[in-house]
C-alpha positions in Angstrom: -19.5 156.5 110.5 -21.4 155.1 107.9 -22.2 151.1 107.7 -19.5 150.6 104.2 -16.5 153.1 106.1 -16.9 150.4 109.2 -16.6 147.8 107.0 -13.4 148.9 105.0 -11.9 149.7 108.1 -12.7 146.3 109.3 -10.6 144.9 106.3 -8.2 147.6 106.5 -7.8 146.4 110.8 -7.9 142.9 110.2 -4.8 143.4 106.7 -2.8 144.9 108.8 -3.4 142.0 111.8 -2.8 139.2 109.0 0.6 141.2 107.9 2.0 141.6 111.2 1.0 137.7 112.7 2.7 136.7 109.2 6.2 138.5 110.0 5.8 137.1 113.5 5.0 133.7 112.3 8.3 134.2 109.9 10.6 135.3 113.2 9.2 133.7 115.9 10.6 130.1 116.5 13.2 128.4 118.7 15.9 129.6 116.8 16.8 133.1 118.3 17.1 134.7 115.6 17.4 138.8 115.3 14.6 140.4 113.4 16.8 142.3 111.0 18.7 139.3 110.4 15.8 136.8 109.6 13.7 139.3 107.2 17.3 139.7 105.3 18.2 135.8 105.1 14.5 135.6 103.5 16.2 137.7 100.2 19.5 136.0 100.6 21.6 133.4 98.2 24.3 132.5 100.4 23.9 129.0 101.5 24.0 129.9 105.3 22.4 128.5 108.3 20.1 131.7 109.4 19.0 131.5 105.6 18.3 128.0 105.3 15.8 128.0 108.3 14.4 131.3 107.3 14.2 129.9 103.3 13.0 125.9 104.5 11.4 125.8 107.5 9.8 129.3 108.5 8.9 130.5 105.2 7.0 127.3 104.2 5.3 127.1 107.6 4.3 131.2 107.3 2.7 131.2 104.5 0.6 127.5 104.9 -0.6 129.2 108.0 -1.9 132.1 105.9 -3.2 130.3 102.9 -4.7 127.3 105.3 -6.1 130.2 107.7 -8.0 131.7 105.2 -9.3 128.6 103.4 -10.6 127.7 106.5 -12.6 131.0 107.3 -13.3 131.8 104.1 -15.1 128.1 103.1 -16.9 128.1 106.5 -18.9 131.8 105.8 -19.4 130.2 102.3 -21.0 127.4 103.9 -23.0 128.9 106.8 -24.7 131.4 104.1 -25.3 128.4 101.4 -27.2 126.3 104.1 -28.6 129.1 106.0 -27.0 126.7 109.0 -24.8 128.5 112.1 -23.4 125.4 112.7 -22.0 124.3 109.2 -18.5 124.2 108.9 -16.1 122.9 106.2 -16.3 119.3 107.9 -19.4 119.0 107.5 -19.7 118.2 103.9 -17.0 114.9 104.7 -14.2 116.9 103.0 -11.7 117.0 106.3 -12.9 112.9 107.0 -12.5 111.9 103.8 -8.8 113.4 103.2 -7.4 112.6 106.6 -9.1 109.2 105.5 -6.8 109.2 102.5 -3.5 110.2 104.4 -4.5 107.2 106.7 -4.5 104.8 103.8 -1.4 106.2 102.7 0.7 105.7 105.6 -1.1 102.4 106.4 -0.1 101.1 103.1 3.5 102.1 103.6 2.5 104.8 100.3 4.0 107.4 101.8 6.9 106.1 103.0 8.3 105.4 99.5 6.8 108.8 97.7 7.4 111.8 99.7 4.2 113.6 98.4 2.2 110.5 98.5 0.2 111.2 101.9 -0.8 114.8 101.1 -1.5 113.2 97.0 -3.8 110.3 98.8 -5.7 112.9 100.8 -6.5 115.3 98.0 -7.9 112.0 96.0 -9.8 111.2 99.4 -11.1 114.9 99.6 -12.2 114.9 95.7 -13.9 111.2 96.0 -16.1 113.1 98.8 -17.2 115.9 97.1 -18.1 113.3 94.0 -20.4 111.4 96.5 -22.3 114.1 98.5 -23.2 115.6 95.3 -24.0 112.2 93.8 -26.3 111.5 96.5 -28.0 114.9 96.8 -27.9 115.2 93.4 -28.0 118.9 91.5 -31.5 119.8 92.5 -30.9 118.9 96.5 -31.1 121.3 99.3 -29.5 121.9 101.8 -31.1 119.2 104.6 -29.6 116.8 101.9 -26.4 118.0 101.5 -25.9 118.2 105.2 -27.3 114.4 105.8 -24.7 113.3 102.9 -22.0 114.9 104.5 -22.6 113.4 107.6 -22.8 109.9 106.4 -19.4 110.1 104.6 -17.9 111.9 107.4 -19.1 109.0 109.8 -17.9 106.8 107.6 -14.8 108.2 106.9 -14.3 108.0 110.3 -14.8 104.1 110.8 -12.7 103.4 108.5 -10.1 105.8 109.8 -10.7 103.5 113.2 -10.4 100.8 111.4 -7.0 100.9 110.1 -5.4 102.4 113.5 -7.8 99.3 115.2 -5.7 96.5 112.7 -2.3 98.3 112.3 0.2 96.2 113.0 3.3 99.0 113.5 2.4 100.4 116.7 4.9 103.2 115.2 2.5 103.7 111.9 -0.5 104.0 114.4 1.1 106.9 116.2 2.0 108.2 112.8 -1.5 108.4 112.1 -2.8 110.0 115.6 0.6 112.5 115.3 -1.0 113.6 111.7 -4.6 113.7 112.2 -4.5 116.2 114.7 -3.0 119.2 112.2 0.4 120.4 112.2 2.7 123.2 110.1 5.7 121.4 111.3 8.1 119.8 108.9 6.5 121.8 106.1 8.1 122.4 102.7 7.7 124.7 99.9 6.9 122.0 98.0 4.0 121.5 100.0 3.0 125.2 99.1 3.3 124.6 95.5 1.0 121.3 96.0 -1.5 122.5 97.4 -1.7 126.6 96.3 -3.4 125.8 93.0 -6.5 123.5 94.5 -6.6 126.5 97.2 -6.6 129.5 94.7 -9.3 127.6 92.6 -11.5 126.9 95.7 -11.3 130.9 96.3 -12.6 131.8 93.1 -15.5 129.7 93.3 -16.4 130.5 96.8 -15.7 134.4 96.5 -17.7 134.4 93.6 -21.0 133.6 96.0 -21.1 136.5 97.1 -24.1 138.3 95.9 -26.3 134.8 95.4 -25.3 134.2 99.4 -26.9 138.0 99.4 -29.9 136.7 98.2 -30.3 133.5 100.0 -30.9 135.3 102.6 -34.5 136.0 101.6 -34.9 132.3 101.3 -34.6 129.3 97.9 -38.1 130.7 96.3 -37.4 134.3 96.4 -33.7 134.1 95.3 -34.9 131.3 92.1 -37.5 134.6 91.5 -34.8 137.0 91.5 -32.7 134.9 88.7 -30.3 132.9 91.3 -29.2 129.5 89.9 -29.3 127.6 92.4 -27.6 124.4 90.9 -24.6 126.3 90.2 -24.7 128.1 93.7 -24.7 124.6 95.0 -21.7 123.2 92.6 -19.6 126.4 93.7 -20.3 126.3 97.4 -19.2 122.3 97.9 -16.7 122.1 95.2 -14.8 125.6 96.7 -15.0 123.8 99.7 -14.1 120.7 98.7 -11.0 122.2 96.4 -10.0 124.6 99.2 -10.3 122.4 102.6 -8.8 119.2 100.8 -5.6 120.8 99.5 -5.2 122.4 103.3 -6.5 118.9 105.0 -3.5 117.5 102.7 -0.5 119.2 103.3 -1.5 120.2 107.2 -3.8 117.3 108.7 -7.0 118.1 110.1 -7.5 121.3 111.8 -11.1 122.1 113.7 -13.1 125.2 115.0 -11.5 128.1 112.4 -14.1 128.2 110.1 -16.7 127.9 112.6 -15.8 130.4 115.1 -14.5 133.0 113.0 -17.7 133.6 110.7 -19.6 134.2 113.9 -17.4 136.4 115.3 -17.5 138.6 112.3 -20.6 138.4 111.5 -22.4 141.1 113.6 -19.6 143.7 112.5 -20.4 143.2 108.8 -24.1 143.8 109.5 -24.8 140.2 108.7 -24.2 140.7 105.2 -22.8 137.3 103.2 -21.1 139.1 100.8 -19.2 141.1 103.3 -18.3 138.4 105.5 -16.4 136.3 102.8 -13.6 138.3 102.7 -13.8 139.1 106.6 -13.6 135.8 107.6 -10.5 134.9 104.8 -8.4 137.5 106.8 -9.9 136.4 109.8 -9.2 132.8 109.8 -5.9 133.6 108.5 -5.1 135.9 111.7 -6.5 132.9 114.0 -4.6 130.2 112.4 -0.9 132.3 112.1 -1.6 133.5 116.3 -2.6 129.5 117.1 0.6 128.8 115.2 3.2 131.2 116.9 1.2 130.0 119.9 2.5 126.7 119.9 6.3 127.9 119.3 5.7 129.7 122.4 3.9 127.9 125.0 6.0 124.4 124.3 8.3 124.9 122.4 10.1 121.1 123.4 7.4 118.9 123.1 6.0 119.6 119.4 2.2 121.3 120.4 0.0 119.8 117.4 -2.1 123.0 116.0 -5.5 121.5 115.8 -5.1 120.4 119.8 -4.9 124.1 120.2 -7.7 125.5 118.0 -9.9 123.0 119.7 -8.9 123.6 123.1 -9.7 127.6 122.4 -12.3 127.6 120.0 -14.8 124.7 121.6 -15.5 126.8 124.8 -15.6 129.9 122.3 -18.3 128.2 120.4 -19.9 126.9 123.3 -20.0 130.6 125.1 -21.7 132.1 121.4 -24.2 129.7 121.8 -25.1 130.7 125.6 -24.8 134.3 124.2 -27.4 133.7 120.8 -29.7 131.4 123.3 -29.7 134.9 125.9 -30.4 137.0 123.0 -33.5 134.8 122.0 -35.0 134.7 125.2 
């Protein structure tokens, strides 16, 4: 089988994963609900019970998990080829810090206690006022080494200030509030939280799907892809704005939610031959399968006690990472 029949089938394998995880993420749930029954309700217009939860609560929470899966996996391959750097992931250019940072503010203030959308509307301003200052500080011409330290000071600083305000918040209930949120949820997800945060998500696509062939390039290192007619300044603006677009609208509606877009590039990556290009697309289906399995997961294993989603990512995906890099350090040696 030759090296572009392996790859379609790859997409065609990992479709067909992201379709069925998405019906199961659409009928799986502590309602016990026949299968038959809660695909029809989905189509229905009688006001009922079966079609309200199916209409409300499981569609909303289906297809964040696919739109937030694929943001994830798809911005971290776009990263890792635009810095040339295994361990870049879509936190790393502040984007995650800087939006939870945002929510924070919002329900520290009492914002989003008196406008519904306010939290996820603070966090998308806290996401955008990121991007704005990692590319003010590495300006247009900076590489990568710059983008990366910039990212790491807002992200730190993010952080602080995200400490700060749990360290002097008065409501002991607002500061659970804030630990509750920060550590990513679907739960309690509404189709207007779709409609927020789709456009930001379908205009960070665009812009990172569109690197495909200068990611291709890259590869041969900054001098030879300049030679070969890459910009690099706009490579640069489409690779941290994507991200920033992309990973802020899903940091807003769903919290903070680690390890996706790390794990799943590497994992694809041999099976696309290492190609950029190739793994875009790869990693969008594959962060989407990860992130609708982690969130059935959580309906399953405690279904009481309200299992936040990025607890669960990082529990499976640090010791993932961690056994990749024993693996990569084996094959060096």
């Amino acid at each position: 089988m030759s090296e572009t029949a392996r790859y379609r089938l790859l997409l065609i394998v990992l479709g067909a994963a992201t379709f069925i995880l998405f019906l199961l993420s659409l009928t799986v749930g502590p309602a016990a609900l026949a299968f038959t029954d809660s695909i029809a309700a989905l189509f229905s217009s009688k006001a009922g019970a079966i079609a309200l939860i199916m209409q409300e609560i499981r569609l909303p929470r289906a297809i964040l998990g696919l739109m937030i899966g694929a943001t994830l996996g798809l911005s971290g391959a776009a990263l890792q080829g635009y810095l040339r750097n295994p361990l870049a992931e879509p936190g790393l250019i502040g984007v995650s810090a800087t939006a939870s940072l945002g929510a924070v503010i919002a329900i520290y203030t009492g914002f989003s206690a008196v406008f519904p959308l306010g939290l996820p509307l603070a966090a998308l301003a806290g996401a955008m006022l990121a991007v704005l200052v990692v590319q003010a500080m590495a300006g247009m011409k900076g590489g990568a080494l710059t983008i990366i330290l910039a990212g790491v000071a807002v992200s730190s600083f993010a952080g602080a200030m995200t400490s700060l305000a749990l360290n002097l918040s008065p409501n002991p209930f607002a500061a659970l509030e804030i630990m509750f949120w920060m550590l990513g949820s679907l739960t309690d997800r509404s189709m207007t939280h779709v409609w927020l945060a789709a456009p930001f998500m379908v205009v960070g696509w665009v812009m990172l799907a569109s690197l495909g062939r200068p990611l291709d390039t890259l590869t041969l290192g900054n001098d030879a892809a300049a030679s070969m007619g890459v910009d690099m300044r706009r490579v640069q603006f489409l690779a941290v704005f994507g991200t920033a677009a992309s990973v802020g609208a899903a940091t807003a509606v769903a919290g903070a939610i680690g390890f996706v877009g790390l794990v799943v590039p590497h994992i694809l990556r041999p099976l696309v031959g290492s190609r950029p290009s190739r793994l875009l697309p790869a990693s969008a289906l594959g962060g989407a399968c990860v992130l609708l399995a982690a969130d059935i997961l959580v309906r399953i294993i405690a279904p009481g006690k309200d299992l936040k989603l990025g607890v669960l990512t990082a529990i499976v995906g640090a010791p993932f990472f961690l056994w990749l890099v024993y693996r990569t350090r084996r094959n060096l040696l």
